[in-house]
N, C-alpha and C positions, 0 to 999 in steps of 0.2 A: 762579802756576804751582806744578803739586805735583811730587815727582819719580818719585811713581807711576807706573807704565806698566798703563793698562789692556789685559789680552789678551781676545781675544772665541774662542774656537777653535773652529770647524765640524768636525765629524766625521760624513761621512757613510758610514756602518756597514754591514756584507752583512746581509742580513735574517737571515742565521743565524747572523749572530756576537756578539747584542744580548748575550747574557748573558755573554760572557768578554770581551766591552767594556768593559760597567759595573762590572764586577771591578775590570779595570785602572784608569777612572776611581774608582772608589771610592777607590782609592790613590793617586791623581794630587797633588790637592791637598794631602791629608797629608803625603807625602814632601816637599812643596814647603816645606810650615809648618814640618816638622820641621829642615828646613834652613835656613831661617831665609830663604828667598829672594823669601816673597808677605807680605802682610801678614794682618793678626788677622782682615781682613772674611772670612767664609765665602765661598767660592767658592760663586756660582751656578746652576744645570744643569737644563737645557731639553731634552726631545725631542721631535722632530714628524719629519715626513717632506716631501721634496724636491718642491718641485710637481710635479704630473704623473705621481709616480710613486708609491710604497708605501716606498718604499727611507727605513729612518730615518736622522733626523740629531739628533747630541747637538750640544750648542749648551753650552758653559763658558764661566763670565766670572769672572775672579781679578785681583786687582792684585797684579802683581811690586814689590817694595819699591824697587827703582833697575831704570835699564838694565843696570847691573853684574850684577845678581842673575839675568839672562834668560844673557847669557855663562856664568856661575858653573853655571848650570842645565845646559846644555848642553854642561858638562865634568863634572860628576857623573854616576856609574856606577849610583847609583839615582836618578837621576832616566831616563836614559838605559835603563836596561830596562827603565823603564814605556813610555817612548816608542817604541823597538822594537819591542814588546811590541802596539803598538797600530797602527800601521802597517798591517800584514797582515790587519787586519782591518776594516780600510775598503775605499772604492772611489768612484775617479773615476765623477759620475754628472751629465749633463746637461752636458756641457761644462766643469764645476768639479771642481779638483782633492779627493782625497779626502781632505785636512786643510787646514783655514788658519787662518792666526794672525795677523790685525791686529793691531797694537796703537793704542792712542790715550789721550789724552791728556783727565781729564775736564776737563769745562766747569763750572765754580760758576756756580750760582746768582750774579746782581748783586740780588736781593732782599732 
């Protein structure tokens, strides 16, 4: 068992808000390293669009270094005006809310 927490995070984005999206992502991660609360692996980041429709979605994968570090996240005021900050510019689409955030837990290799 690692005490990593994998986050997967869906953002499905307004079709005219791709570029002050990616903005705020471009700062996602950073602020997070800067704080010490993901680890050294580079975060992730995938865009496509929502079956059915046109509407994009970014797709982030990072590991938070504890559960600690997801709490600690979420009381930080830059972590928290990225997050704000991205909010409003998503959107519930096809019955799925317009952010989520699994987390889980990797599986090693038994090879």
């Amino acid at each position: 068992m690692t005490e990593l927490e994998t986050v997967i995070c869906t953002f499905r984005v307004k079709p005219n808000d791709v570029v002050p999206f990616r903005q705020l992502l471009d700062r996602h991660w950073p602020t997070l390293h800067r704080l010490e609360l993901v680890n050294d692996t580079p975060e992730q980041v995938f865009i496509g669009t929502d079956e059915g429709t046109d509407g994009p979605v970014f797709i982030s994968i990072f590991d938070w270094v504890s559960a600690e570090a997801v709490e600690t996240a979420h009381e930080h005021p830059d972590v928290a005006e990225i997050w704000e900050a991205m909010e409003p510019l998503c959107e519930s689409r096809n019955g799925r809310p317009s952010m989520e955030f699994p987390h889980f837990e990797r599986v090693l290799s038994n090879g």
